[in-house]
N, C-alpha and C positions, 0 to 999 in steps of 0.2 A: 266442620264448625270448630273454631278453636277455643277453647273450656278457659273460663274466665280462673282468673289467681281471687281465690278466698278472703276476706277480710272479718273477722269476728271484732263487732262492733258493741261494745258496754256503754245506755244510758247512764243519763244522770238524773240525780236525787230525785222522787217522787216523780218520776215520767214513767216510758216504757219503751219495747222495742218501736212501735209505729211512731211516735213523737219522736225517736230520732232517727228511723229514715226518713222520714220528712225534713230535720234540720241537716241530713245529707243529701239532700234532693238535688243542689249544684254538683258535689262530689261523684252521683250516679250518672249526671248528665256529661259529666267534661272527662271521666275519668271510666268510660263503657268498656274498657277489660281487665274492669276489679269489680267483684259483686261483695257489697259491703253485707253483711249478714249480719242483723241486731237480734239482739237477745234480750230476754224480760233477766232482771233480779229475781230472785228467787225469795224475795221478803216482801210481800204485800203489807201497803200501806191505808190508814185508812184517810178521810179528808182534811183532818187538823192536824195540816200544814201549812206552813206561810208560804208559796208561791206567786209568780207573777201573774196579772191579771189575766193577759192575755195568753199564758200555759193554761192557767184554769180553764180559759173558756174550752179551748182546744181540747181539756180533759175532761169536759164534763162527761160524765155516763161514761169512762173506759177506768179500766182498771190501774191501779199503779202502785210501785217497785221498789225498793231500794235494794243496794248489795251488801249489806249492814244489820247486824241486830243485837244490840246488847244483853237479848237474849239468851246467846249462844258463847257469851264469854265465858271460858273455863279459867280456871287457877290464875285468878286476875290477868291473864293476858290478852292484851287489845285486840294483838292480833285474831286472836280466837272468834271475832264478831264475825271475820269475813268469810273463817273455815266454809261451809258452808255451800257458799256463792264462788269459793275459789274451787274446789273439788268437781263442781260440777263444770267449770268451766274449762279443766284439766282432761274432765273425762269427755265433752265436743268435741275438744281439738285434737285429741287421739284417736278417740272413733269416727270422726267426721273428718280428720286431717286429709292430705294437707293444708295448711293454711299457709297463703302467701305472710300475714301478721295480724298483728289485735290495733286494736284501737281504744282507747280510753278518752272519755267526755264526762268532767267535773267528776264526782263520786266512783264511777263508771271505770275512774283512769285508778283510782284503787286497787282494783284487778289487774290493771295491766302492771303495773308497777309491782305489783306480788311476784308476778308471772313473771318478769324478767328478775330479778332476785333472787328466787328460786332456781332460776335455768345458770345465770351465774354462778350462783353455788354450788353448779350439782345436784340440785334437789328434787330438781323435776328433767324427766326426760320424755318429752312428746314423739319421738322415734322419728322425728326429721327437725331439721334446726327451720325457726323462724325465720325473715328476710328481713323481718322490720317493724318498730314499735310505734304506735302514732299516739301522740299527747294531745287533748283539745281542751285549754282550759284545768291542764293537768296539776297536779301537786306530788310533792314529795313525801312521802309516806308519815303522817304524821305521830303514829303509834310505833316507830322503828325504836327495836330493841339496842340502846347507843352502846350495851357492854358486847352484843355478837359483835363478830368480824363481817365488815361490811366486803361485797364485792361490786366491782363495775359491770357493765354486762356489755358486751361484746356486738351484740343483736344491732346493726343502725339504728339508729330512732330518729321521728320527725316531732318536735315542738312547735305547736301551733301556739302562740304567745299574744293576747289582748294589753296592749299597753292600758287599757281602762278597765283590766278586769280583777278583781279586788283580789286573787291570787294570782296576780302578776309574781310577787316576789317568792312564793311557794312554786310556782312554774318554774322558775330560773335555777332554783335551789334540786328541782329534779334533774335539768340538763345535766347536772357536773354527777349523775351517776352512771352516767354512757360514756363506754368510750369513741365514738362517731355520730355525734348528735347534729343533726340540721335543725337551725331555727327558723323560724318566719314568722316576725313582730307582723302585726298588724292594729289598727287603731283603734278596734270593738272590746267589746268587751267581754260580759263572760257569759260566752255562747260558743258554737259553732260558726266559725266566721262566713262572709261572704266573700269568696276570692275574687281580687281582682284578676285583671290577664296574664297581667305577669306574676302572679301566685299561680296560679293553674299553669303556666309555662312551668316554673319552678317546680312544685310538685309533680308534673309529669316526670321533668328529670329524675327527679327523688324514685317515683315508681318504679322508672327503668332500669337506673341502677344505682339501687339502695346499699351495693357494698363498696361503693369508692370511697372515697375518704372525702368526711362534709367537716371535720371538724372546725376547717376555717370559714366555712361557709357562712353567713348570717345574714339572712334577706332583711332590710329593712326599705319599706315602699317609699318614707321621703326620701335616704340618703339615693334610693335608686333609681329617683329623677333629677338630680343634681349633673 
């Protein structure tokens, strides 16, 4: 029986793990030798929050998360909210490693973006290298310390990018910290998309082999029925 490649998967803001293997429920189906693996936040939320109607319904009676808490800032650093959420997601991917790569979705992509930063600098070593970073909806780290020295990270990455999704331009401004980033625009917005056939073609490739060089790469679905 061949053992599926690992995916550690981080929701977004005020959901949880089950709400988004549900918004990966096409990814499980086209994509059967990656087991995407979601995880709760480690910050329980309570219900006054603005959400969409239809998350609400879906949440009623379950619990929910954030990877965030301004509770936990020390010596006014921003970064210090995520300690927390990022430690423990250092300590999965070492005890539970290997992982094929992470995945980050809205708030979720917070973590990932820590995690490749860290691994860039030297900072963190998970005792085998990642294959691949995935963005849904992602942003560029908006608490970045702009006096450290910044590095690029080495890791593939894949950018899932909603031309209607109101961090479309914080999505773009993440790409230019990878050095071999794939994109694929798509016209939704800020969710986990619904792949068309030729995104799932595309992505397969990506899967297969996430170390070639994507950097000219950019799927976009109108220019690709021209």
């Amino acid at each position: 029986m061949q053992v599926k490649q690992k995916v550690l998967c981080f929701h977004g803001f005020g959901t949880n793990s089950d709400i988004l293997s549900y918004q990966l429920r096409q990814f499980k189906k086209e994509f059967k030798d990656i087991e995407f693996i979601t995880l709760n936040g480690p910050i329980p939320l309570n219900r006054n929050i603005i959400m969409d109607e239809n998350l609400a319904k879906m949440l009623e009676n379950q619990n929910i998360y954030s990877w965030m808490s301004f509770l936990h800032m020390k010596n006014n650093d921003m970064n210090s909210i995520y300690s927390p959420a990022f430690e423990e997601v250092v300590k999965i991917l070492k005890e539970q490693g290997p992982f094929f790569g992470v995945m980050g979705f809205s708030q979720g992509s917070s973590i990932a973006v820590r995690l490749a930063s860290k691994i860039a600098a030297g900072e963190v070593d998970l005792g085998y290298d990642l294959q691949c970073f995935i963005f849904v909806s992602a942003q560029v780290n908006p608490f970045a310390n702009t006096e450290a020295k910044s590095y690029l990270c080495r890791v593939p990455s894949l950018h899932l990018i909603g031309m209607n999704d109101f961090l479309v331009d914080r999505s773009l401004g993440l790409v230019v910290q990878f050095l071999n980033p794939y994109i694929i625009y798509h016209n939704q917005g800020h969710k986990v998309p619904t792949l068309t056939y030729e995104q799932v073609k595309e992505l397969q490739k990506f899967f297969q082999h996430p170390a070639q060089d994507w950097t000219k790469t950019v799927y976009v679905p109108q220019l690709a029925k021209l």
